[in-house]
C-alpha positions as YAML, in Angstrom:
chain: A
units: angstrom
residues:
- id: 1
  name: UNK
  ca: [35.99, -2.11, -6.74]
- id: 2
  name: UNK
  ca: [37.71, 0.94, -8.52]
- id: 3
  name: UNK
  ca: [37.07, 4.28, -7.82]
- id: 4
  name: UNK
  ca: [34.80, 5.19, -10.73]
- id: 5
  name: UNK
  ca: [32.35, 2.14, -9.31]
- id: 6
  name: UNK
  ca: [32.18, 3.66, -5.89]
- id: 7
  name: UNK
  ca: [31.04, 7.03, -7.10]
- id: 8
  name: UNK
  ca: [28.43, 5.49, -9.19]
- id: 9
  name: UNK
  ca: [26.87, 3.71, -6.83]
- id: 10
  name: UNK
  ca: [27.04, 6.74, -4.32]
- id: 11
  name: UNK
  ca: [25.73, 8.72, -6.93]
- id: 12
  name: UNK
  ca: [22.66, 6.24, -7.26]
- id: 13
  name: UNK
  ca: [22.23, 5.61, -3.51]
- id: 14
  name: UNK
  ca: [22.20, 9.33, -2.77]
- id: 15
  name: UNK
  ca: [19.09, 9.52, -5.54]
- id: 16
  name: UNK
  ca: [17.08, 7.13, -3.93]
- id: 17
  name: UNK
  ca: [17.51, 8.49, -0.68]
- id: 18
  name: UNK
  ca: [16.56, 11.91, -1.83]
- id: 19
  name: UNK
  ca: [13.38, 10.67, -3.64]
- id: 20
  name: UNK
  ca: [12.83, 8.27, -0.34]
- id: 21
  name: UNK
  ca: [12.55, 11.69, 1.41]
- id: 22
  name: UNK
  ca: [10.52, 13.51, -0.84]
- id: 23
  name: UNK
  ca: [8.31, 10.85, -1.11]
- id: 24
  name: UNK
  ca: [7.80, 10.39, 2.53]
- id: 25
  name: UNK
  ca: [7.50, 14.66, 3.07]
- id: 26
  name: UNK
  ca: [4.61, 14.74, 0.73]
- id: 27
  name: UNK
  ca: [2.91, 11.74, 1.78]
- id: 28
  name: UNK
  ca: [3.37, 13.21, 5.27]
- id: 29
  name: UNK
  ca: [2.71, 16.81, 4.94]
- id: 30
  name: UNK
  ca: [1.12, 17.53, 1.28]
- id: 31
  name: UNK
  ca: [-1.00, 14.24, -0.11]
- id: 32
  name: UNK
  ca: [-1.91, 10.62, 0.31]
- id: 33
  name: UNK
  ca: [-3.57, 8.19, -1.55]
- id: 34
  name: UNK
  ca: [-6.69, 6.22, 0.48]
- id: 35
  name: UNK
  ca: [-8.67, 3.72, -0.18]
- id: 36
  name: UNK
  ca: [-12.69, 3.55, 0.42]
- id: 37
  name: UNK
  ca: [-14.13, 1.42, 2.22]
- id: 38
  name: UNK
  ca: [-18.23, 0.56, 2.04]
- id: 39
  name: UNK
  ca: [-21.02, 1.79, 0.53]
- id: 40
  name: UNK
  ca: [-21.10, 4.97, 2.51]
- id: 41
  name: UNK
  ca: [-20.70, 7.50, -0.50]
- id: 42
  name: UNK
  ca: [-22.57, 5.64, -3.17]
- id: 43
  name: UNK
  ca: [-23.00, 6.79, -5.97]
- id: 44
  name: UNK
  ca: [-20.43, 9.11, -5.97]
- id: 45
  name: UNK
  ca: [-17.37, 6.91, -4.08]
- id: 46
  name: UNK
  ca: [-17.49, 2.87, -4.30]
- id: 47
  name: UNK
  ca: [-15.90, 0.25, -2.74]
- id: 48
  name: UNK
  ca: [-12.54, -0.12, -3.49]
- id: 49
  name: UNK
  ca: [-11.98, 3.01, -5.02]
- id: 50
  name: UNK
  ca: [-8.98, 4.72, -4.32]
- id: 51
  name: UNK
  ca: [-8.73, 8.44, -3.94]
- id: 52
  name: UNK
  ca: [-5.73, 11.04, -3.03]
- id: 53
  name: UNK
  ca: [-6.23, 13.36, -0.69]
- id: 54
  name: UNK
  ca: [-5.10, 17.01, -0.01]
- id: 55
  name: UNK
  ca: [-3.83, 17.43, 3.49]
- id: 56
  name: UNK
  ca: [-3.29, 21.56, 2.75]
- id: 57
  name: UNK
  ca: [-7.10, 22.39, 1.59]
- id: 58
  name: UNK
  ca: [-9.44, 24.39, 3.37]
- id: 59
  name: UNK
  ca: [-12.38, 22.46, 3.89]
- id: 60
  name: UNK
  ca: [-15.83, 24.01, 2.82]
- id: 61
  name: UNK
  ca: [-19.96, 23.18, 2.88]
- id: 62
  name: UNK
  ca: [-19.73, 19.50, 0.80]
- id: 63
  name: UNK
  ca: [-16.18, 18.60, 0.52]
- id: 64
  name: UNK
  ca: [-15.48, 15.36, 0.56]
- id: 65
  name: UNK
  ca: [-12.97, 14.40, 3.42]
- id: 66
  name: UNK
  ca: [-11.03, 11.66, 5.02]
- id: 67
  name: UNK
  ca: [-11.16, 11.52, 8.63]
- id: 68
  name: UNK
  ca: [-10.27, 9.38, 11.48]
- id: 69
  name: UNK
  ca: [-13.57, 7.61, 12.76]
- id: 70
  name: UNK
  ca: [-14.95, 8.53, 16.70]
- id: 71
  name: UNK
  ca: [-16.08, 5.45, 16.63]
- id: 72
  name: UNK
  ca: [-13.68, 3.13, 15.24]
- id: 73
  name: UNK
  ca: [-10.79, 1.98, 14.24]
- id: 74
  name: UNK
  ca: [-10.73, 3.37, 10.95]
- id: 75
  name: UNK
  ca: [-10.79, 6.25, 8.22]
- id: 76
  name: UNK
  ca: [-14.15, 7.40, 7.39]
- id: 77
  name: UNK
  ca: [-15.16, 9.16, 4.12]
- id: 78
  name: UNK
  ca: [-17.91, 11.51, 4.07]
- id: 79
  name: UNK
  ca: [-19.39, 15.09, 2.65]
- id: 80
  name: UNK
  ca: [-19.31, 17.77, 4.78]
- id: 81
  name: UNK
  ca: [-22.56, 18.89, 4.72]
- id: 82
  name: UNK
  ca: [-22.34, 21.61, 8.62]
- id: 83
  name: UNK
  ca: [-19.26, 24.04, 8.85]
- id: 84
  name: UNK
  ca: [-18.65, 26.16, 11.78]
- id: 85
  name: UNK
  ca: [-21.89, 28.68, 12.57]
- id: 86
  name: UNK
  ca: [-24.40, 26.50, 10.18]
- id: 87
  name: UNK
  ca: [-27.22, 25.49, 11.43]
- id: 88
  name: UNK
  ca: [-28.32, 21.92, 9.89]
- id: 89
  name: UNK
  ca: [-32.06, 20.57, 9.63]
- id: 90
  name: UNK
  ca: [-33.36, 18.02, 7.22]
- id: 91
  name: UNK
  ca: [-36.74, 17.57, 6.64]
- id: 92
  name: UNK
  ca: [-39.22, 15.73, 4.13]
- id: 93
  name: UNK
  ca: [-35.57, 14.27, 2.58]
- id: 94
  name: UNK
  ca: [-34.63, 18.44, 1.95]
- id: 95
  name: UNK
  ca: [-31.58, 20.06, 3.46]
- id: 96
  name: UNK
  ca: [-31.61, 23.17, 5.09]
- id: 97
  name: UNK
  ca: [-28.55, 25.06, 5.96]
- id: 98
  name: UNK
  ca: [-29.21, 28.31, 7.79]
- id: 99
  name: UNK
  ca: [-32.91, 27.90, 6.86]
- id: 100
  name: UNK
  ca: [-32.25, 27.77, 3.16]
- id: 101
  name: UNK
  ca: [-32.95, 24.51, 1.35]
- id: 102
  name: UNK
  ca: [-30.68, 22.46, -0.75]
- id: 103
  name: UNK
  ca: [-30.24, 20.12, -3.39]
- id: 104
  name: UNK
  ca: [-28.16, 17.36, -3.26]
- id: 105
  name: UNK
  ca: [-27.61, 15.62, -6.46]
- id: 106
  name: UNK
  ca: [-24.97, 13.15, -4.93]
- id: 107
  name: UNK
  ca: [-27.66, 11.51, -2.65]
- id: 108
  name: UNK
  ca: [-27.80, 8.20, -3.86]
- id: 109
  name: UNK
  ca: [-32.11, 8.22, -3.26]
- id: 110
  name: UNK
  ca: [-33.73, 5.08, -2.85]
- id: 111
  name: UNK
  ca: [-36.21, 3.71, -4.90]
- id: 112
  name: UNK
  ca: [-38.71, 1.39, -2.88]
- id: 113
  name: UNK
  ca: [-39.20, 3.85, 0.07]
- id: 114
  name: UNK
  ca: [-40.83, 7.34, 0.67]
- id: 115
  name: UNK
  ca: [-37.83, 8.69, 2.49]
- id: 116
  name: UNK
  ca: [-33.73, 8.55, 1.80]
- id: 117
  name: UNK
  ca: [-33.03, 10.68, 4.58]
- id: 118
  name: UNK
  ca: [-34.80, 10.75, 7.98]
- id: 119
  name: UNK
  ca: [-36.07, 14.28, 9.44]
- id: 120
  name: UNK
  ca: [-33.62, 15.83, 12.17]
- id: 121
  name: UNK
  ca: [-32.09, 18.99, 13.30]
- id: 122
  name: UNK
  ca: [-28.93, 19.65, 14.19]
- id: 123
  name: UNK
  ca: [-30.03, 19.98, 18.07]
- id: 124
  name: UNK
  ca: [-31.69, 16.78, 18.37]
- id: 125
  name: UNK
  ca: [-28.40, 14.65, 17.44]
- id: 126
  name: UNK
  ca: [-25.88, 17.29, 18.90]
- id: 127
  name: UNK
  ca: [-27.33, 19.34, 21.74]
- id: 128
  name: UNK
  ca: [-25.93, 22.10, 19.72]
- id: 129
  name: UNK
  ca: [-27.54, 24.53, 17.80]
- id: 130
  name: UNK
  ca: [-24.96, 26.25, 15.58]
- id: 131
  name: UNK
  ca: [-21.76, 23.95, 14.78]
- id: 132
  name: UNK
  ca: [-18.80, 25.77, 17.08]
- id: 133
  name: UNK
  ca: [-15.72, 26.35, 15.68]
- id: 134
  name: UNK
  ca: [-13.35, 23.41, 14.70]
- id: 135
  name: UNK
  ca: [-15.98, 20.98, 13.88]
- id: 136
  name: UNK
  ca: [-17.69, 19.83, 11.24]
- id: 137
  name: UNK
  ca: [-21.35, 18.33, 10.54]
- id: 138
  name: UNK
  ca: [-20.47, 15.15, 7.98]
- id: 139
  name: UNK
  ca: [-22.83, 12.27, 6.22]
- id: 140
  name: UNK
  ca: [-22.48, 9.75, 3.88]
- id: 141
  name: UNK
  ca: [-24.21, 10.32, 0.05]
- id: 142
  name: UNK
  ca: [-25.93, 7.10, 0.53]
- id: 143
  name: UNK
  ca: [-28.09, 7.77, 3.67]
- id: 144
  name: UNK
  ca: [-29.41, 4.64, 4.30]
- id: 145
  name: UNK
  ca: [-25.87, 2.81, 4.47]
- id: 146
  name: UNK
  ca: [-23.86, 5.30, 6.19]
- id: 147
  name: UNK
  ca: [-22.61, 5.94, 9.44]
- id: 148
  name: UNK
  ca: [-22.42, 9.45, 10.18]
- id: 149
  name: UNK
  ca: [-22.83, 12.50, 12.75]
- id: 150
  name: UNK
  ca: [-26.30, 11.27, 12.69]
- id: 151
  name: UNK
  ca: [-24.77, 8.57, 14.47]
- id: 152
  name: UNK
  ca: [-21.45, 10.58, 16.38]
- id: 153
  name: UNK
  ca: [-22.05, 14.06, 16.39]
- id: 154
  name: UNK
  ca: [-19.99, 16.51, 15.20]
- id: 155
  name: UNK
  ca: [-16.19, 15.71, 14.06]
- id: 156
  name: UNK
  ca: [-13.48, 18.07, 15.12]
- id: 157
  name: UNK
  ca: [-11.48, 19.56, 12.38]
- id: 158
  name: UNK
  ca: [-8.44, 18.04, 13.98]
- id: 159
  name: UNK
  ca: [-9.53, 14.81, 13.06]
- id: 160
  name: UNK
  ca: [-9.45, 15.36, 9.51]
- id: 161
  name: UNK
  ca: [-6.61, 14.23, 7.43]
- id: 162
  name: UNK
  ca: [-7.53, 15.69, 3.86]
- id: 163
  name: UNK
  ca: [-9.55, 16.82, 0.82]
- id: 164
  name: UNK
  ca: [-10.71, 13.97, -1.44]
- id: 165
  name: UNK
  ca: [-9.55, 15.99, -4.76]
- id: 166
  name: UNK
  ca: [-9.15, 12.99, -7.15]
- id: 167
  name: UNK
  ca: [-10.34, 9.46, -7.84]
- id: 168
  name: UNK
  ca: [-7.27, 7.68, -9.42]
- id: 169
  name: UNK
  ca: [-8.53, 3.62, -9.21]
- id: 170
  name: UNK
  ca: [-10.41, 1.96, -11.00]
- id: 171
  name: UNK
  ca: [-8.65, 3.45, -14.52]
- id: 172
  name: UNK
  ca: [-11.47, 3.83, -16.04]
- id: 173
  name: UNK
  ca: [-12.76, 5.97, -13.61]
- id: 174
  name: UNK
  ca: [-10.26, 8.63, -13.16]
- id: 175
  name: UNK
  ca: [-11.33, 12.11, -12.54]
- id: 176
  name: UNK
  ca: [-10.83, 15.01, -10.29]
- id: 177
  name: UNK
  ca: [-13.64, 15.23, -7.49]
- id: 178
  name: UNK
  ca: [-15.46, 18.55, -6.81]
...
């Protein structure tokens, strides 16, 4: 091999080690693509879908994050509906937050029964009644179907790995998520 091969091909393994390590820093430290699994966030996330998260947001009142489950061995999706020194209640399928009511257009409601979402406070699943700091109150957009901090409790914010911040499978579905 002559000299002008060698520094080619040093020239093109030094590239792909360089974009090997970028690649792997902001997978790591900056984003990461996930995919869903269930029907958890129905309507709004679907089975299958794939999503990339931001590991460098500052997660607020109904974010959608990506977590690591208490309860299994998986990555759980969900809305955060509690954030630290909220006080959570729902009640006649309304959510109050700090005794104000609100209205959750990503619920997916159901159609053959009274009630999507059964009446609790944030005491009665938690033993808490204000969410302490570094944790988060989190459920599912499709109530019925989703396992939740109705189910766990509270999550600690340690847990979390990211913002959901865009949908990028299927294609025709592409968008940024708010």
């Amino acid at each position: 091999m002559d000299e002008k091969m060698k520094k080619e091909m040093l020239s093109w393994v030094k590239s792909i080690v360089i974009a090997v390590v970028i690649v792997f820093v902001c997978r790591q430290f900056i984003f990461e693509p996930i995919a869903v699994r269930g029907e958890s966030m129905l309507p709004t996330l679907e089975h299958n879908n794939r999503v990339v998260i931001s590991k460098t947001s500052d997660i607020e009142r109904f974010d959608m994050i990506v977590f690591d489950a208490p309860d299994a061995n998986a990555k759980y999706v969900k809305r955060v509906v509690g954030v630290p020194g909220d006080h959570i209640e729902m009640k006649d399928d309304v959510l109050y937050i700090n005794s104000q009511a609100y209205d959750e257009d990503y619920v997916k409601q159901s159609t053959t029964l009274s009630r999507t979402t059964q009446d609790f406070t944030l005491e009665e699943l938690t033993q808490v009644s204000i969410i302490p700091e570094g944790h988060y109150f989190v459920l599912g957009d499709n109530r019925r179907k989703s396992n939740d901090s109705r189910e766990f409790g509270l999550i600690s914010a340690d847990t979390v790995l990211g913002e959901v911040k865009l949908r990028i499978y299927p294609f025709d579905e592409i968008e940024i998520t708010e």
